[in-house]
Phi, psi and omega in degrees: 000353168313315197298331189269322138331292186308333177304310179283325171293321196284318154320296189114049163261077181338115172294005162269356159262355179244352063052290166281327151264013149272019154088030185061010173299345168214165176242178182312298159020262176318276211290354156260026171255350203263341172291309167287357159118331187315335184215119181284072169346096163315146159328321197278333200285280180351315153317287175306274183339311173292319151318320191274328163283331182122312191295132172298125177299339175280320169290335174292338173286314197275326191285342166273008161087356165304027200300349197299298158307326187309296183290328163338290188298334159284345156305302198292329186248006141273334158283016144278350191276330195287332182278328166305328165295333217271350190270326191250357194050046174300068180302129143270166175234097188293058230205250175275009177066221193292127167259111166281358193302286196320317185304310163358280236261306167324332178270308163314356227274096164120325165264156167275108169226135148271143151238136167256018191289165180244123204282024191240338164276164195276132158295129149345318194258007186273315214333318205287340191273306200255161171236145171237129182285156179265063204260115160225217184204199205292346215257317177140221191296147160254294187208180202229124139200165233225122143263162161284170183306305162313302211280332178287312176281009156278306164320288150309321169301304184312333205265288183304309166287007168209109184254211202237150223293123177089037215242116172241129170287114172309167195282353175274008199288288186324301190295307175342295204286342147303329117322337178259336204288294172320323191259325160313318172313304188297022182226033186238341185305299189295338185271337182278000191248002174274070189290157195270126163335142201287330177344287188294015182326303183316331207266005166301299208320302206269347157262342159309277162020279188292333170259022172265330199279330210276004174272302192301072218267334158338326144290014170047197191296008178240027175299287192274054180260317167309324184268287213301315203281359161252343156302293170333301194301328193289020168268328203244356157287327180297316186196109174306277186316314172316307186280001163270328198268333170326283185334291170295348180269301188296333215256170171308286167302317189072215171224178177264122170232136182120183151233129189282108193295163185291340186269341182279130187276137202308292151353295163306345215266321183224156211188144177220152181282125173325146192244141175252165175321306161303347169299344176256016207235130184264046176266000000 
């Protein structure tokens, strides 16, 4: 909990202010007991704190080792992007992400209105909604694909904070995910009131899993590397194409998407623009 003490020194925040803004739930005290180690912070009291400090609550889960909670909340904002698609007459593909043809036809409904739009791109008025990624290779755009904003920052959150074994994160990598960590919390009031369809049971699975492991310190340091690679897969379950362009965006190497000729270098084959943060934020 130093790093969160630093936090508060570096605001300049009397601990009877921060106190106050978790809602008089600890006093000054508490909460230097709760800094100093002394009294173990919960996932919810953790939440509330971090808040209260200023700092995105998601990062405060994971650097305390809270992983558990960590995957809710990316469970909890991907059901909110799924609820936001189903609202919007939204396909997904866990493939190629969002298909706008339904939003199309819904708008079109009672008029002869043709489009000629590419149904994978974002409508103007969704824009405010969705992030659409960009990739491309020597040839110029390869391909696009496009989530809502919830559904998108579970992802660069899920890729970033658990990447997968040998993986090195560029150096902008951190503050990014701290910055969307930040900006995602202001999307968990609205994700937490959102239950996931019984369909959707499965996208349970790969953090189940992934918390049969995290008791198990016998695997030492190759724990969580096991728990990133069930992160990972429940990442390339929401959207396989989403989850490709994270990779590539976040990671030094990136991932592959396509097929590769024999002269071509795997690395070099694709490319993406670094993504900022603010692109994701629905103010």
């Amino acid at each position: 909990m130093k790093w969160l003490e630093s936090e508060i020194q570096e605001r300049g925040l009397p601990l009877r202010e921060v106190s106050r803004r978790m809602g008089g739930t600890a006093n000054a005290t508490r909460i230097r007991q709760y800094l100093n180690q002394q009294i173990v912070c919960g996932p919810a009291v953790l939440t509330n704190l971090a808040m209260a400090v200023g700092v995105s609550p998601i990062e405060a889960l994971w650097l305390a080792g809270r992983h558990e909670a960590v995957f809710d909340i990316l469970l909890a904002l991907y059901g909110l992007g799924y609820r936001w698609m189903t609202a919007d007459k939204t396909h997904l593909d866990t493939q190629s992400g969002a298909n706008f043809m339904g939003y199309y036809i819904e708008q079109a409904r009672g008029r002869k209105v043709r489009t000629r739009e590419d149904s994978c791109v974002v409508p103007e008025p969704l824009r405010r909604r969705y992030h659409q990624a960009d990739i491309y290779n020597y040839a110029g755009l390869y391909n696009h694909v496009t989530l809502p904003k919830p559904m998108a920052c579970a992802i660069l959150l899920a890729v970033g904070l658990f990447p997968r074994r040998g993986e090195r994160a560029h150096e902008q990598t951190r503050t990014f995910i701290r910055e969307l960590g930040s900006i995602a919390a202001r999307m968990l009031p609205a994700a937490e009131r959102v239950t996931l369809p019984r369909h959707l049971n499965s996208m349970h699975k790969p953090f189940e899993s992934a918390k049969t492991l995290l008791p198990l310190r016998y695997y030492g340091k190759m724990r969580l590397a096991v728990v990133g690679e069930y992160v990972q897969t429940w990442a390339d379950e929401v959207c396989k194409g989403y989850a490709d362009y994270a990779r590539i965006a976040l990671y030094e190497c990136g991932s592959f998407i396509g097929e590769l000729g024999e002269s071509e270098n795997l690395w070099e084959w694709q490319r993406t623009a670094f993504p900022r943060a603010n692109e994701f934020s629905t103010d």
